[in-house]
Every structure is written in structure tokens, then in C-alpha cells.
C-alpha positions in Angstrom: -36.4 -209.8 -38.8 -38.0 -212.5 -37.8 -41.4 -211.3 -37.7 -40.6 -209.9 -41.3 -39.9 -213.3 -43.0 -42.9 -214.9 -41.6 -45.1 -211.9 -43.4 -43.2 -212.4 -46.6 -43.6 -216.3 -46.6 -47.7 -216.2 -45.1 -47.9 -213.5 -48.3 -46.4 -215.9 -50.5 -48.5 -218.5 -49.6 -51.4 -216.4 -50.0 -50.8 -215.3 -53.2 -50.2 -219.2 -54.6 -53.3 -220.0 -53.1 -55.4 -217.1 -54.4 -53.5 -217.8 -58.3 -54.6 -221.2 -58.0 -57.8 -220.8 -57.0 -58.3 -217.7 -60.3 -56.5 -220.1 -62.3 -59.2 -222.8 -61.6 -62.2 -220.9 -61.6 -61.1 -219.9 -65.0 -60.4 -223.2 -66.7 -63.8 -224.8 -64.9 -65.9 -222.0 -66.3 -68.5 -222.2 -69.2 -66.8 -220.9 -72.7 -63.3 -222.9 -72.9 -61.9 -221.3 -76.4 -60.4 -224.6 -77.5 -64.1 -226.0 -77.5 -65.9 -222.9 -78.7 -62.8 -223.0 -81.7 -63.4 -226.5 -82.4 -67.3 -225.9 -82.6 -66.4 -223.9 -85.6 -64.4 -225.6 -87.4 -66.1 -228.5 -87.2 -69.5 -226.4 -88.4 -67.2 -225.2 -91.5 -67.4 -229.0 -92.2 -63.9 -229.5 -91.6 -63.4 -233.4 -90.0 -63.5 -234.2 -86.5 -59.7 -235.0 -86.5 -59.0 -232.3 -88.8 -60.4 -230.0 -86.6 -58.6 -231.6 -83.6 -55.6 -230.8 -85.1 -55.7 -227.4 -86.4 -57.1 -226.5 -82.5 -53.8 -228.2 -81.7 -52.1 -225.9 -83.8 -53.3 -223.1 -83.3 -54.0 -222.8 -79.1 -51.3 -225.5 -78.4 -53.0 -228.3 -76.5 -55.8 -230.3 -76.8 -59.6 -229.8 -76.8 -59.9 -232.8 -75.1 -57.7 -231.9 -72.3 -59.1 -232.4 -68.9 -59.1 -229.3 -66.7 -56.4 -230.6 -64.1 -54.1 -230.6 -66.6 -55.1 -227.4 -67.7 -54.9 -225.8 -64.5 -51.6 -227.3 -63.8 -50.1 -226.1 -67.0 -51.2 -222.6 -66.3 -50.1 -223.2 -62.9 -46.7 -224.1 -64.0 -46.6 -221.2 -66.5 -47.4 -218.6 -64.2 -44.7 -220.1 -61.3 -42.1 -220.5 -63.7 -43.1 -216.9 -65.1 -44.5 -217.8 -68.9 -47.5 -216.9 -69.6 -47.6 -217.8 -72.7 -49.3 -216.1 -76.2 -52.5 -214.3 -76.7 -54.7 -216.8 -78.4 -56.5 -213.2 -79.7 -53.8 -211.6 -80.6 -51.3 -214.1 -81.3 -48.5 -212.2 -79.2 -46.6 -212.8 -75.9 -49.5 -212.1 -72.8 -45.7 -210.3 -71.0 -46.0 -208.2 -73.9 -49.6 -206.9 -73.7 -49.8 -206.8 -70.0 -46.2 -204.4 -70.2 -47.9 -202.0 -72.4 -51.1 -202.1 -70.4 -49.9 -201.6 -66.7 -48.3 -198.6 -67.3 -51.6 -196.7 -68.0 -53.6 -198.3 -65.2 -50.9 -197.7 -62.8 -51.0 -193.8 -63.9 -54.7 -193.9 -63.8 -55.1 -194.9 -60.1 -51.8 -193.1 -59.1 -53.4 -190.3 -60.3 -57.1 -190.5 -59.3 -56.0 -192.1 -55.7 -54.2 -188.7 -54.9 -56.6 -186.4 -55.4 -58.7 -188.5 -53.4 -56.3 -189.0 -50.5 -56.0 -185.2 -50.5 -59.3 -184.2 -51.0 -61.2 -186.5 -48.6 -58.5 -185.5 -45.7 -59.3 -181.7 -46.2 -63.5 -182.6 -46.4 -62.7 -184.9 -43.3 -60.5 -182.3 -41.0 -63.4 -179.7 -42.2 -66.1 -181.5 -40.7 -64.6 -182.9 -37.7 -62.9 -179.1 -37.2 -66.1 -177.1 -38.2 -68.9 -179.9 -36.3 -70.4 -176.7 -34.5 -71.6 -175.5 -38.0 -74.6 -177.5 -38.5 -75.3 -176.0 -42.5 -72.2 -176.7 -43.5 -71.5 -180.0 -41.8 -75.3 -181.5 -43.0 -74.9 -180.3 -46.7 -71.1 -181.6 -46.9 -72.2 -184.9 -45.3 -75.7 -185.0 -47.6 -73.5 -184.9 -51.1 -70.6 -187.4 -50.0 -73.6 -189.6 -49.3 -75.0 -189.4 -52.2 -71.8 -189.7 -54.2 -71.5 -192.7 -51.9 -74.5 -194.7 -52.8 -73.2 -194.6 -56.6 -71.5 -197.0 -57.8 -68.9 -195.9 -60.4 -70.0 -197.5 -63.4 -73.3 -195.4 -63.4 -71.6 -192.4 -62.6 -69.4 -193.5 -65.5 -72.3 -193.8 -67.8 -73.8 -190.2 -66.9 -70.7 -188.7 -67.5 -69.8 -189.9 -70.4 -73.3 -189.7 -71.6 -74.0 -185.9 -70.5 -70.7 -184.3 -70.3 -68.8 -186.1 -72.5 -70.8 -187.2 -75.7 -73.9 -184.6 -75.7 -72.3 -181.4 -73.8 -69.1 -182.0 -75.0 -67.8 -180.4 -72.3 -64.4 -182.9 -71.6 -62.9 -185.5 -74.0 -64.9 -188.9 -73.3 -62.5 -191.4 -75.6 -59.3 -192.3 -75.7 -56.1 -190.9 -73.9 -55.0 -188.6 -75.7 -55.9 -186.1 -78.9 -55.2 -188.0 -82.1 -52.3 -184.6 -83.1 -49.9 -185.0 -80.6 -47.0 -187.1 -80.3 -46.2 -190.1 -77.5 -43.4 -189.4 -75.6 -42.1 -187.2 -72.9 -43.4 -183.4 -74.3 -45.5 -181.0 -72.0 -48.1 -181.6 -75.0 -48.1 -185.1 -74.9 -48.3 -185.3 -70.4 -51.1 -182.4 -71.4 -53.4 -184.3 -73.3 -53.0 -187.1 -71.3 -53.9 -185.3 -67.8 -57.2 -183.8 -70.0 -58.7 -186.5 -71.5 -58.3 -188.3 -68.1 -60.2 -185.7 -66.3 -63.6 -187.1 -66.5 -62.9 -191.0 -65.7 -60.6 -189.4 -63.1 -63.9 -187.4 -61.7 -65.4 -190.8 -62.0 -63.0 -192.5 -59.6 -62.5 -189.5 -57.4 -66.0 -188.1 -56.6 -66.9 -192.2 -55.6 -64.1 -192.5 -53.7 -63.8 -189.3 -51.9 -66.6 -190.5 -49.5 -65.0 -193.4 -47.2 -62.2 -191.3 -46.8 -63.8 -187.9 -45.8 -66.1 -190.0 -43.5 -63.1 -191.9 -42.2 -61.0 -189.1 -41.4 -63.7 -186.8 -40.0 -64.5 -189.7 -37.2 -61.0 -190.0 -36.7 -60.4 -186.3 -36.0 -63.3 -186.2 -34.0 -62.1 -188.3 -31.7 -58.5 -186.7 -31.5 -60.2 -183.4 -31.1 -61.7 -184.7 -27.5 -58.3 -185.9 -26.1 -56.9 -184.4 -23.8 -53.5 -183.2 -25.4 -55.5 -180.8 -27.4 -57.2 -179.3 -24.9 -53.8 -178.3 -23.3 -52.4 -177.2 -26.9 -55.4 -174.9 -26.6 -54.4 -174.4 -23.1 -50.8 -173.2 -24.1 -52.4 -170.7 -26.5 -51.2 -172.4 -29.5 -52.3 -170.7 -33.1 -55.5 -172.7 -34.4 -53.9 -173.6 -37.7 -50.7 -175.3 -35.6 -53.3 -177.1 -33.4 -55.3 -177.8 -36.9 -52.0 -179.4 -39.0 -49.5 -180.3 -36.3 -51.7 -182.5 -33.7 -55.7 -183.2 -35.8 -54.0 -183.3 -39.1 -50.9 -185.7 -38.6 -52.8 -188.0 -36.0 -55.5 -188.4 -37.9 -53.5 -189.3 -40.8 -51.4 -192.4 -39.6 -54.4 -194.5 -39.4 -55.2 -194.5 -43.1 -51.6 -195.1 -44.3 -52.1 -199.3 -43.9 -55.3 -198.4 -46.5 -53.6 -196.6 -48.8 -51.7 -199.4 -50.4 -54.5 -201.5 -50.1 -56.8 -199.0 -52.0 -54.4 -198.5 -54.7 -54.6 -202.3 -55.4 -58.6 -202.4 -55.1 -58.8 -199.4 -57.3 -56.2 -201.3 -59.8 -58.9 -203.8 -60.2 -61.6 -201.2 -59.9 -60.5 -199.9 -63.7 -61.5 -202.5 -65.8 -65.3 -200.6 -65.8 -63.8 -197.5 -66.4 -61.2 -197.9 -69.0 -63.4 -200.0 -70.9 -65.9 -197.5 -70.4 -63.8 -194.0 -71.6 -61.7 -196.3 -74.2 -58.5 -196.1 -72.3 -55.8 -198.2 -72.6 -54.4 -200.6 -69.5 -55.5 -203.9 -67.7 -59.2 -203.0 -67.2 -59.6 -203.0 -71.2 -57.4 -205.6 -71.9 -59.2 -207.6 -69.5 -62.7 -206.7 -70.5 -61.3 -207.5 -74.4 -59.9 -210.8 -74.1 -62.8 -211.9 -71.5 -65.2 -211.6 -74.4 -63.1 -213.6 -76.5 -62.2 -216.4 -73.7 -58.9 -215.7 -74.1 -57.3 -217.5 -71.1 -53.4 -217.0 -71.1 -54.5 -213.1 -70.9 -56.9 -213.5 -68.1 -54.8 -215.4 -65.8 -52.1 -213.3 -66.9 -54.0 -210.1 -65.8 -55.7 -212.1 -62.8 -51.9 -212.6 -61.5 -50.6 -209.3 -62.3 -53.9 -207.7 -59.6 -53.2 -210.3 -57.2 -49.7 -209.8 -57.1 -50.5 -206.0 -56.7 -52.9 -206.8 -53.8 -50.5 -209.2 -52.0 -47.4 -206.9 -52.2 -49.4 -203.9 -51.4 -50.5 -205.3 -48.2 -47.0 -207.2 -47.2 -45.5 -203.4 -48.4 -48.2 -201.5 -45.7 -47.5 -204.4 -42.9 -43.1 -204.0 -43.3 -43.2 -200.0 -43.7 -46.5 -198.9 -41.2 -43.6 -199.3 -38.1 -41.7 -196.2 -39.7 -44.3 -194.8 -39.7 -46.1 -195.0 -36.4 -43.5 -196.7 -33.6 -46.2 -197.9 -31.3 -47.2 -201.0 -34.2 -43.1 -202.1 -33.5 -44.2 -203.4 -30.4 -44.1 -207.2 -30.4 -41.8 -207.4 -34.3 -39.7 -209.9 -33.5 
């Protein structure tokens, strides 16, 4: 229990660190909005004072606000859980973020477990199958390749190729324009098909470190020595391939699962922006454009957050799952 606590209150810590330290890059970089606003106003020919005011008015604080005060009031907001209003769209940043998470969340949900799945079959098939030379070399020669690219070109192929000229998958929006939100096969069927291609995206990029991963892992279960008595004990090859390769090789990617959900949660904002799809990688590539600071922060907390309590999450659950990491908990 003990041990527990002091995970929770190093996590906090971390994560008021990391929000501070957004928070201040933020405010201290080029493009404050209350500057670039009063800029305009005052080239409309509108008075110095004037212009002051109607800044004022409309952000609610002052252009000539230094940035400690800045960053303390977003500090403040963010602790005391108000992020305040969208100086773009004039609505509560709670509000935009709720509607955007939702789709981001089913995004990487969605893409994270085809990948979890598919990269441990690849991986158990080459560690399993080493002896076949072909098939291990031209396995291993495509997840390199797929590994050297990074997802935003991919991206841009796709959406280029199969998408706008071979219009061979839906390459905008999340769904057709004739079906109806809510919880209908149509709607959940839409959704699943215009996904497919940023989905393939994320997937066919991602697939790599774990098929690598898990074949090296394998490998080295399939030289221990409790396999070679399985074999021994004349054991079925698919027991021996799913009971004792499969499982062991499994338990050490769990603590990177959570941790690869959060990284692919801030992975999106490429992606979504990219295929036109709502959640917290458009909203963020939106508002970031417009210097639209209560949203940033607002978006910058809600990945850190993810980050932080996937990891604390991984560190307080990874004993269930494998005993030996209890040793020393207290």
C-alpha cells in the first residue's frame, strides 16, 4: 500500500511539473493572440485604448499582461479544473475537448488492437518459423520498411493514391453524410469504414516495434530450458506454441501497452487532421493555427493526464499480472 501511494504522489508531481512546464512554453512562445488581436484592431484605426479595451473584452485579460501572470492564471485554471472559453469559438474549452476525446479515444482503441494482435502473431511466426530463411527475410524486409516511415507520409500516400485518385476507401470525414449518429449497426458501420485507411495508417507503422519485440522475446523463451522438456514430454506443437511461447512472451509488453495507447493519443493530431476526422488531433491542429491558448493547454493537459495515468495504471496493475514484479511492494 505503501509503495502504491508513493507511485500515485511521484505521478502527481510529475504531471504538475510537466503542465507547468506546457503551460509556459505556450504563453512564452511567438504569436500571443491578445497581441496579434490588438495588432488589428489597432491597424482598423481603432485607438490605442480603444483597442486595449475591446482585447479586454473580448479574451478577458490584458495585452499588456506579463507572462508570469499568464502562466499562473492558466496554472490556476487548469488546478482548480476551468479551463476556460475558446477564444476561436467562443464556447467552454470542457465542452470541445468532451466532444473531441471520444473519437480519438476510439481511434487509437481501435488501431492499437489490431496492432497488439497483429504484431504478436508476425512476432511468434518469426521467432517460431526462424529455420525458414524466405519467409523470416521477406517478413522482416517489409516491417522494416514500414518501419522507416513515418506516418504522416504514409498518410499522405494513402490518402493521395487510395483515397482521392483510386477511390478505393473513404479519405474524409467519419462517416457517410446519409446515415444517422447514434447507436445503429449503420451508423458503428460507417464509422469502422471510413476509418479503415487512417486506421492502416496507424497500424502498418506501428506493427513493426511490436513484431520485432515479440519475435526477440520468443526467441529467447524458445531456448530455455522448460521448453525443451515440454518438447520432451511430447507435448502438441500448438500447446507448446500458445501455452508457454505465446503467454511468456506476452507479459513483457503489457507495461507498454498503456504507454503506447497514450503516445498514440498524441500521435493523432497528424492523422485526424490529415483524413478530416474529428477528436483532439484536429482540434489541436485548429486552434494552434489560430493561437488559441485556453484550447491548447486544455488539450496539452488532457495527453499529459493520459500519459501519466497510463503509466501510474501499468506500474499498480503489471503485479496481477506477472507476481515476480510484487517482490519488494511495500
Amino acid at each position: 500500500m505503501n509503495w502504491a501511494l508513493r507511485k500515485a504522489i511521484f505521478s502527481l508531481a510529475a504531471w504538475f511539473l510537466a503542465v507547468s512546464i506546457s503551460i509556459l512554453i505556450i504563453v512564452l512562445s511567438p504569436g500571443d493572440p491578445a497581441l496579434i488581436m490588438l495588432t488589428g484592431f489597432l491597424q482598423q484605426g481603432i485607438p490605442y485604448d480603444q483597442a486595449v479595451r475591446m482585447v479586454q473584452a473580448y479574451i478577458g485579460f490584458s495585452p499588456a499582461e506579463p507572462w508570469w501572470s499568464k502562466w499562473l492564471r492558466y496554472l490556476l485554471g487548469v488546478v482548480t479544473g476551468n479551463l476556460g472559453v475558446s477564444i476561436t469559438y467562443r464556447i467552454p474549452v470542457a465542452q470541445l475537448i468532451a466532444n473531441a476525446i471520444p473519437w480519438s479515444i476510439f481511434f487509437v482503441s481501435y488501431s492499437l488492437s489490431l496492432t497488439v494482435i497483429l504484431g504478436v502473431l508476425i512476432g511468434i511466426a518469426l521467432a517460431y518459423y526462424r529455420s525458414n530463411t524466405i519467409f523470416v527475410r521477406s517478413v522482416t524486409t517489409v516491417l522494416t520498411v514500414f518501419n522507416s516511415i513515418p506516418n504522416w507520409i504514409l498518410a499522405a500516400v494513402f490518402f493521395v493514391y487510395i483515397g482521392a485518385r483510386w477511390q478505393l476507401l473513404p479519405y474524409m470525414g467519419p462517416y457517410s453524410n446519409d446515415v444517422t449518429p447514434g447507436l445503429n449497426l449503420q451508423f458503428i458501420a460507417s464509422v469502422l469504414y471510413h476509418y479503415t485507411l487512417p486506421t492502416m495508417v496507424m497500424v502498418l507503422t506501428s506493427i513493426p516495434g511490436w513484431a520485432f519485440g515479440i519475435s526477440a522475446m520468443a526467441s529467447a523463451i524458445l531456448k530455455e530450458d522448460f521448453i525443451t522438456y515440454a518438447k520432451a514430454r511430447g507435448l502438441p506443437s500448438s500447446r507448446i506454441l500458445w501455452t508457454y511461447i505465446t503467454r511468456n512472451s506476452i507479459l513483457p509488453i503489457y507495461a507498454n501497452i498503456a504507454i503506447t495507447f497514450t503516445w498514440l493519443l498524441v500521435g493523432t493530431v497528424w492523422l485526424e487532421s490529415q483524413f478530416l476526422l474529428p477528436g483532439l488531433g484536429s482540434l489541436l491542429a485548429t486552434t494552434s493555427g489560430a493561437r488559441d491558448y485556453p484550447v491548447m493547454i486544455g488539450v496539452y493537459v488532457i495527453l499529459i493526464t493520459a500519459i501519466v495515468l497510463g503509466a501510474l495504471f501499468t506500474d499498480l496493475t503489471y503485479g496481477f499480472i506477472d507476481p515476480r514484479a510484487r517482490v519488494g511492494e511495500t
